[in-house]
C-alpha positions, 0 to 999 in steps of 0.5 A: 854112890856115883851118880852115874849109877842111878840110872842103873838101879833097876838092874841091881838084883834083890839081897842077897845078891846072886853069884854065877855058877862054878862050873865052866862049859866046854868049847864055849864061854860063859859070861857073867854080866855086874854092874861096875866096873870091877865085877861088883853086882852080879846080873846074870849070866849067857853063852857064847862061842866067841867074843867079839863085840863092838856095841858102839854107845851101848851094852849086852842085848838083854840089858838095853839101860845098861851101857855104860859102868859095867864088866863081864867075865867069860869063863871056858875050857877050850882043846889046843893041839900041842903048839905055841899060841899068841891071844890078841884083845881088842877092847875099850876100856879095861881087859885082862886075860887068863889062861889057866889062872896065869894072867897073859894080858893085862890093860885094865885102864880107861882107855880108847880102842887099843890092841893088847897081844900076850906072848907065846905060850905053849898049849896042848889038850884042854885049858881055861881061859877067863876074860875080864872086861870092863866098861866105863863110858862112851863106846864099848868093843871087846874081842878075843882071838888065839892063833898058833905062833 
């Protein structure tokens, strides 16, 4: 075990490990909270309508040790009018997209601020759309948006 995540083990959930629930809210995100960087242990789970967060030195409100080596994954169907759409990430560290099990935007690295924008894709009526994310150390921001092309 790294010794970064000593720190970290009063949030490792009891055996068996919990795992979030299949289904996905309509018109928000769910996220799901792991400690690592690779959607390992599973803490919990919140909604949200956006993702935009710029937690500078920190982490997830309800998880206040957690700040460094940890991932989230944002699950939800969302309503497109028939048009062509570009997504735009922000992140620091790791990211990836997804739109309907496709993966549009792929930077999962170590990395400092940086903008990652997928190419056009066209939409009509509901889709899902999943969001990776991960945190190593030192600062962490992650934001999503979509615009018609």
């Amino acid at each position: 075990m790294e010794a970064g995540y000593q720190k970290y083990r009063e949030y490792w959930p009891p055996y068996p490990y919990p795992y979030p629930s299949p289904d996905f809210p309509t018109g928000k995100f769910r996220a799901d909270l792991y400690q690592g960087e690779n959607l390992e242990y599973y803490l919990g789970s919140f909604e949200e309508s956006i993702i935009n967060h710029y937690w500078e030195y920190g982490g997830p409100q309800d998880f206040p040790n957690l700040v460094d080596h940890f991932s989230i994954r944002w699950q939800g169907r969302f309503w497109f009018s028939p048009d062509w759409y570009r997504f735009t990430t922000v992140s620091d560290d790791g990211v990836r997209l997804f739109v309907d099990e496709r993966r549009v935007i792929d930077d999962w690295d170590y990395d400092s601020t940086r903008t990652n924008y997928s190419s056009p894709i066209y939409l009509d009526g509901y889709h899902l759309l999943r969001l990776e994310y991960f945190e190593y150390v030192g600062r962490s921001r992650i934001q999503l948006s979509w615009r018609e092309y």
